[in-house]
BARONU-459435 format. One line per field, with one value per residue (C-alpha): residue number from 1; chain; x, y, z. Coordinates in nm, 2 decimals. Each point is the difference from the previous one (the first is absolute). Layout:
BARONU-459435
nr [NUM;...]
kette [A;...]
c1 [X;...]
c2 [Y;...]
c3 [Z;...]
end
This chain:
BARONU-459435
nr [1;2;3;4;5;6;7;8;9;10;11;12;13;14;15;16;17;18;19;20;21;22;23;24;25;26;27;28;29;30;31;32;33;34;35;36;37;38;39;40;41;42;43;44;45;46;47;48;49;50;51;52;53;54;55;56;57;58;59;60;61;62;63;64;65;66;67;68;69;70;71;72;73;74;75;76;77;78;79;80;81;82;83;84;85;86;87;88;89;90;91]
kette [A;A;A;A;A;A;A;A;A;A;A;A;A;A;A;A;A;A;A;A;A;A;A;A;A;A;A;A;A;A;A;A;A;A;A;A;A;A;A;A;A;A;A;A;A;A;A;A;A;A;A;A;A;A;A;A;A;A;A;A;A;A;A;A;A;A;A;A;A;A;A;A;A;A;A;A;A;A;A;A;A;A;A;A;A;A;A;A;A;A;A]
c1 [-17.46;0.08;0.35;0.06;0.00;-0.34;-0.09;0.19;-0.19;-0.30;0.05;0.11;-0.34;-0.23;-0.31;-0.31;-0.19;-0.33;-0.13;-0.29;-0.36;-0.06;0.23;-0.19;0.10;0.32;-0.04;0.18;0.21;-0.02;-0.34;-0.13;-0.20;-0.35;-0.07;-0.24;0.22;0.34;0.16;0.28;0.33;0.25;0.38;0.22;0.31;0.34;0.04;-0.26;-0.16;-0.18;-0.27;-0.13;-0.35;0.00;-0.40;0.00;0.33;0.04;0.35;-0.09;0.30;0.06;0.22;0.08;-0.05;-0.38;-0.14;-0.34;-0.09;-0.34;0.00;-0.25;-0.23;0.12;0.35;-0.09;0.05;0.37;0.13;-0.14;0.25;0.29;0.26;-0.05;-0.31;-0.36;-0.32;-0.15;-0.39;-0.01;-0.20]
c2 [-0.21;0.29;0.14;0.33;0.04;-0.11;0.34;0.23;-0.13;0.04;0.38;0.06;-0.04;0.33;0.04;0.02;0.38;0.05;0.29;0.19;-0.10;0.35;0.23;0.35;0.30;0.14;0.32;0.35;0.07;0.40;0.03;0.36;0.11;0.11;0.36;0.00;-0.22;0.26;0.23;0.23;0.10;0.25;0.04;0.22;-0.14;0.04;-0.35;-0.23;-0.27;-0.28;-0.16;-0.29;-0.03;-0.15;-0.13;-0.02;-0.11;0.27;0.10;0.45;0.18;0.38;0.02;0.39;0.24;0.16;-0.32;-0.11;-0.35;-0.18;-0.25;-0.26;0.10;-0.29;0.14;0.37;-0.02;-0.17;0.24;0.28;-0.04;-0.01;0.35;0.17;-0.11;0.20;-0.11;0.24;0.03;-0.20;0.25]
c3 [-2.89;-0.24;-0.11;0.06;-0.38;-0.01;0.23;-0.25;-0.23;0.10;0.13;-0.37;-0.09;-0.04;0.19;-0.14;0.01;0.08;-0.19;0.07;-0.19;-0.11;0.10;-0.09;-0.19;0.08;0.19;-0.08;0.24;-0.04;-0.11;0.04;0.30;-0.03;-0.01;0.32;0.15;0.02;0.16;-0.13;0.17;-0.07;0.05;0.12;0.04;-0.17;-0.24;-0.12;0.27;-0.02;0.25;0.04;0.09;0.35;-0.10;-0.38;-0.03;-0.29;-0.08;-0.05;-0.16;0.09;-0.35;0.16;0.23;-0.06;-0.19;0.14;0.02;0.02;0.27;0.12;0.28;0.21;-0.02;0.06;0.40;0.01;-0.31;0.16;0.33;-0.26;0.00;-0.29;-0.13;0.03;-0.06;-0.26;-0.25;-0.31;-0.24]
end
């Protein structure tokens, strides 16, 4: 029969990691959006705002009132229900 000193003992001990064979590149988290693949917003508001990108994930900063933003295609109909922003041409 074992002590409890035994059992301390043995939870003391660290447990072996499995790590992954070949884990992959690492992957950019804000890598940029392809040009046929975006839409562009822009606001109206009074400050700066930022969205995040329902779809995409994206995090897309108004820095101020006027700036346009290019936004990924999947996003476009969830930021365009959002006050203050419009939907506007890229050139």
């Amino acid at each position: 029969m074992a002590c409890c000193g035994q059992r301390r003992q043995q939870a003391g001990r660290p447990i072996p990691v499995r790590q992954a064979n070949n884990p992959g590149p690492a992957r950019s988290v804000s890598r940029p959006v392809a040009p046929s693949r975006t839409g562009a917003f822009q606001y109206f508001g009074k400050t700066a705002l930022t969205v995040i990108g329902p779809v995409s994930r994206r995090h897309y900063r108004f820095s101020h009132p006027g700036a346009v933003v290019e936004i990924d295609l999947r996003d476009v109909p969830s930021l365009a229900v959002v006050p203050n922003l419009r939907q506007v041409q890229t050139g």
